[in-house]
FIFI-163993 format. One line per field, with one value per residue (C-alpha): x, y, z. Coordinates in pm, 1 decimal, always signed. Layout:
// residues N
c1 c(X  ...) $
c2 c(Y  ...) $
c3 c(Z  ...) $
***
This chain:
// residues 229
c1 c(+12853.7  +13059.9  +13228.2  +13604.3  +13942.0  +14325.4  +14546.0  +14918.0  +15246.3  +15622.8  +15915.9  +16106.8  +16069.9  +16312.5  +16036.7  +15786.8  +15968.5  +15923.7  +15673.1  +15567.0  +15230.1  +15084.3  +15199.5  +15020.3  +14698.8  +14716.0  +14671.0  +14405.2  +14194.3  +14205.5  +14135.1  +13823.8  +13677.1  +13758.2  +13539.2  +13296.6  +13406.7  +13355.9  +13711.4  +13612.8  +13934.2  +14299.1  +14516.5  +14887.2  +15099.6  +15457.1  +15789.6  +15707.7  +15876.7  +15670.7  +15812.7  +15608.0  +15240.4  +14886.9  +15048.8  +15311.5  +15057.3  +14889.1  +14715.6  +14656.1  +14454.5  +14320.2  +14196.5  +14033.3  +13852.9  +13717.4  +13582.1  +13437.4  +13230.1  +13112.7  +12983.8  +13250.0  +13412.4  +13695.8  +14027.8  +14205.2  +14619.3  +14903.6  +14984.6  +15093.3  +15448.4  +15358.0  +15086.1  +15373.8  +15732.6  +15720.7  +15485.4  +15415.8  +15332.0  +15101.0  +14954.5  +14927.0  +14776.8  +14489.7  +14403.9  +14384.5  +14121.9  +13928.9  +13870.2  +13730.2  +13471.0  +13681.0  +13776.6  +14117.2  +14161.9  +14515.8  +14517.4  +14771.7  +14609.2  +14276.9  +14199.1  +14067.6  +14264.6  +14069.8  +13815.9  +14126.9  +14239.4  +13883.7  +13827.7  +14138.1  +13955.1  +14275.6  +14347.4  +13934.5  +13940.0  +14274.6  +14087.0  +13771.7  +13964.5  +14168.0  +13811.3  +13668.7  +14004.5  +14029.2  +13617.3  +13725.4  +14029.7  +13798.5  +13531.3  +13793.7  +13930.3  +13567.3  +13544.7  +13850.6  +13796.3  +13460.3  +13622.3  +13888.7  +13599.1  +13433.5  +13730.6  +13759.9  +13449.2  +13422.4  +13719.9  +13461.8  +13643.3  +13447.4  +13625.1  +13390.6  +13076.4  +13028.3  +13324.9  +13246.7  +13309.1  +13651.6  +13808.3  +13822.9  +14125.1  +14008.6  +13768.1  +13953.0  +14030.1  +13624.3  +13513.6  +13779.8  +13646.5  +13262.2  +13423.0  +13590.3  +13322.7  +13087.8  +13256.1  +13233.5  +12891.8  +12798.3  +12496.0  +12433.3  +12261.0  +12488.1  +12781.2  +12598.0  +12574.1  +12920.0  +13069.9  +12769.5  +12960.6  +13312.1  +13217.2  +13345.8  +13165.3  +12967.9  +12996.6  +12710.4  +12779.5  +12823.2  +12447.6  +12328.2  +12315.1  +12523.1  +12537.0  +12242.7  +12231.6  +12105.3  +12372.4  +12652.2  +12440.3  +12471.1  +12848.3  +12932.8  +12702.3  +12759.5  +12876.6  +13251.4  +13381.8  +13698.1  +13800.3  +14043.7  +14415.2) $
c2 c(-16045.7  -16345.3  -16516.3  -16568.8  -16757.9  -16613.3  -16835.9  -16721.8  -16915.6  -16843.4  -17058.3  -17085.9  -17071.7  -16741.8  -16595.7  -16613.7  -16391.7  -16102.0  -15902.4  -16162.8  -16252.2  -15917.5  -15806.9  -16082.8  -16054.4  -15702.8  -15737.1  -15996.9  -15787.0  -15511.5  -15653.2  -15847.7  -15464.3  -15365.1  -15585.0  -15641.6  -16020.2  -16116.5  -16303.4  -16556.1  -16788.1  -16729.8  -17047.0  -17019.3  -17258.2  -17195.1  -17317.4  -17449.6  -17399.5  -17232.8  -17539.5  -17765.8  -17924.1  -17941.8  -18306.6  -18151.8  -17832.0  -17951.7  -17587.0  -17602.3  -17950.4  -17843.8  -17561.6  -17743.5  -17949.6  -17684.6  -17509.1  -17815.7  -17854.5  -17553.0  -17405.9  -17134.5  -17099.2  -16814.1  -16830.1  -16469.3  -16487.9  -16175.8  -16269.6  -16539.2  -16566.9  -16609.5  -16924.0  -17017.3  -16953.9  -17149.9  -17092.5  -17484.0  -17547.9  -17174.1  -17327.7  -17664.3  -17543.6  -17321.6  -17593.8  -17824.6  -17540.5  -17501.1  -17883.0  -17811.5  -17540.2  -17313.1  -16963.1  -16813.8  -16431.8  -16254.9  -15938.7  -15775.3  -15768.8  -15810.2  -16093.4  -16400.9  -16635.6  -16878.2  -16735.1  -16628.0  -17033.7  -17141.8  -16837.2  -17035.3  -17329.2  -17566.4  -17500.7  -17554.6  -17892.8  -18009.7  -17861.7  -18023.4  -18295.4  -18354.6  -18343.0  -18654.2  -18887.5  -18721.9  -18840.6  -19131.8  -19256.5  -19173.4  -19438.3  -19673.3  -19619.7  -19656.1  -19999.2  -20156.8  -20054.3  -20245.7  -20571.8  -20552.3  -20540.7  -20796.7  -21014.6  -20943.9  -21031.7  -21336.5  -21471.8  -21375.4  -21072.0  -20751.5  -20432.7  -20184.7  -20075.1  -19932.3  -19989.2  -20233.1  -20042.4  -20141.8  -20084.2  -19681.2  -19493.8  -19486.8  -19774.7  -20052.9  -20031.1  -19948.2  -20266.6  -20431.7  -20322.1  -20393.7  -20728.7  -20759.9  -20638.4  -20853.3  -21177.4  -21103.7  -21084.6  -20743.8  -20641.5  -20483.0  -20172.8  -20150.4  -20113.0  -19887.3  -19691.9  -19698.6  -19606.9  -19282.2  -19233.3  -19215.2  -18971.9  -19284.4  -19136.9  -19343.1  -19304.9  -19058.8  -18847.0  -18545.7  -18612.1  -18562.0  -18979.1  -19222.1  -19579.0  -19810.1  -20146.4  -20229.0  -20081.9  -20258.1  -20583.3  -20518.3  -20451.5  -20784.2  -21031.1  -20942.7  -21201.6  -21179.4  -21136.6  -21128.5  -20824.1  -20657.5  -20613.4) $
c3 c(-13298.9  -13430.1  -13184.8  -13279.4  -13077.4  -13119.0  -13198.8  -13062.9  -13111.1  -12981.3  -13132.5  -12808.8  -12470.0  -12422.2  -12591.7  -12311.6  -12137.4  -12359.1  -12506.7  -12799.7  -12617.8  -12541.3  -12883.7  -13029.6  -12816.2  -12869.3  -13276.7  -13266.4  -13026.4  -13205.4  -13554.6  -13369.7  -13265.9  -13577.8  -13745.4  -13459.2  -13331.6  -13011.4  -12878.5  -12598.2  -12600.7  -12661.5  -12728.4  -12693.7  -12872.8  -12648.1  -12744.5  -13091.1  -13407.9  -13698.1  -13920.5  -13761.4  -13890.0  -13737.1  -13545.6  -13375.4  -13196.7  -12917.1  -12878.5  -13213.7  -13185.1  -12855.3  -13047.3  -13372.7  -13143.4  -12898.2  -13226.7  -13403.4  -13103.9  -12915.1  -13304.0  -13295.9  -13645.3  -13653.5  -13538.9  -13579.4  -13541.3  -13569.0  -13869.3  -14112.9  -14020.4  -13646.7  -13739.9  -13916.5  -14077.3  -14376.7  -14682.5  -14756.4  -14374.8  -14399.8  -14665.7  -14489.8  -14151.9  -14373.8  -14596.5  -14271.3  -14119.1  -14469.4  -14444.6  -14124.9  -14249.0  -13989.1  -14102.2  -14046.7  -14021.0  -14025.5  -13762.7  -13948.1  -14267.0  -14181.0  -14462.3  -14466.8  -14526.1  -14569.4  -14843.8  -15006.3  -15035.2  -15121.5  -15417.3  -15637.2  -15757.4  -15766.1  -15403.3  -15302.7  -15485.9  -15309.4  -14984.4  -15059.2  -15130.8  -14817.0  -14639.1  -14814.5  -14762.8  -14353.7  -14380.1  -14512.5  -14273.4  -13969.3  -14147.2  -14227.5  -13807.3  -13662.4  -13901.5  -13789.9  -13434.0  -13442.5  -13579.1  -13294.6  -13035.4  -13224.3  -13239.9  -12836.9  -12715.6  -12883.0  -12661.7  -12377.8  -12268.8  -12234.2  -12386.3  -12406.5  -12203.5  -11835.7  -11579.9  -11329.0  -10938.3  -10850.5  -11198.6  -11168.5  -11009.3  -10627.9  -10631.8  -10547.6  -10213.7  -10133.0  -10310.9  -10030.6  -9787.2  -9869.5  -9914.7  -9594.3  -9440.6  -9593.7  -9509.7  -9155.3  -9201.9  -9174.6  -9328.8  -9633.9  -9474.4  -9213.6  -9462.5  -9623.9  -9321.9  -9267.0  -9586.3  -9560.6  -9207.6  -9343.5  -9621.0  -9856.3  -10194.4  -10430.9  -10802.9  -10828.7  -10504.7  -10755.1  -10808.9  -10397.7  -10397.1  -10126.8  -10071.6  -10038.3  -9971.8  -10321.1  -10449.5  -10276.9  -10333.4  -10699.7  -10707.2  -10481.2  -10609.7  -10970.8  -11257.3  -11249.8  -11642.5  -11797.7  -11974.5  -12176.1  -11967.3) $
***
């Protein structure tokens, strides 16, 4: 069975209140028995207008980037006119998809979309090439991200790497109070003991561990270094 996502959209939100969903759901299911796909995701694109491109669908990105990496590579929808209302952006969103090596199947007609745009070889070369420069911006993004780091650390602030404890949402007031406690000359294990007491979780609680003395050593003796506001 090939595993396949619908893909629904509704141009305004007075549309959610009628039947547009369950009609739309209803089409792709069927189509997917029809031709034996299994559907394991819907994504619903609400209150946004069939004029609008890939940028402007946050289901539909959500969607792209479930696909490109859990393997799954067919997206099923109503119909043309409900992926979208005008022909250039139809033409745009498919293209967008066929760069993607993702396959787009219309409920209503039961083609492929898809194959249909990569069979006229104009359109595959204009698909083929929209792949290479989308390839080649992401290159050209990864490069000029590296400089920037570059160009950051050598002022001596750190911008990339592990968190230090204290910088994530939550932490801040722990680290405080290891300090406080600390400075009154508490010992390490006994802090340890009670942070275990108060339930106060350590970064890898969701892995069974708690606080050990070696641990707090580590975060309060540590090199302080600057790092990126």
């Amino acid at each position: 069975m090939v595993d396949c996502v619908g893909y629904l959209r509704c141009s305004g939100a007075s549309q959610t209140w009628g039947d547009t969903w369950e009609r739309q759901s209803d089409a792709i299911l069927s189509c997917c028995k029809s031709k034996g796909f299994d559907l394991i995701h819907e994504y619903r694109e609400e209150a946004i207008p069939g004029k609008l491109g890939e940028e402007d669908r946050p289901a539909f990105q959500e969607m792209v980037a479930d696909l490109l990496a859990n393997g799954c590579r067919t997206i099923v929808i109503e119909s043309m006119d409900r992926f979208a209302r005008q022909y250039d952006i139809q033409q745009r969103l498919a293209e967008y998809l066929a760069s993607k090596e993702l396959t787009l199947i219309s409920a209503n007609t039961g083609e492929d979309i898809t194959a249909a745009l990569m069979g006229d070889p104009m359109r595959r070369a204009l698909v083929q090439m929209q792949g290479v420069f989308a390839e080649l911006d992401k290159n050209m993004l990864v490069a000029k991200l590296r400089k920037a780091r570059e160009r950051i650390r050598k002022t001596g602030i750190k911008c990339d790497g592990r968190k230090r404890f204290g910088e994530k949402d939550g932490e801040q007031p722990i680290l405080d109070r290891m300090k406080a406690l600390r400075a009154n000359g508490v010992h390490l294990n006994t802090i340890a003991s009670i942070l275990n007491g108060e339930g106060v979780p350590c970064r890898m609680a969701h892995k069974g561990k708690v606080w050990k003395a070696s641990t707090i050593q580590t975060i309060l003796t540590r090199k302080a270094e600057k790092r990126e506001p």
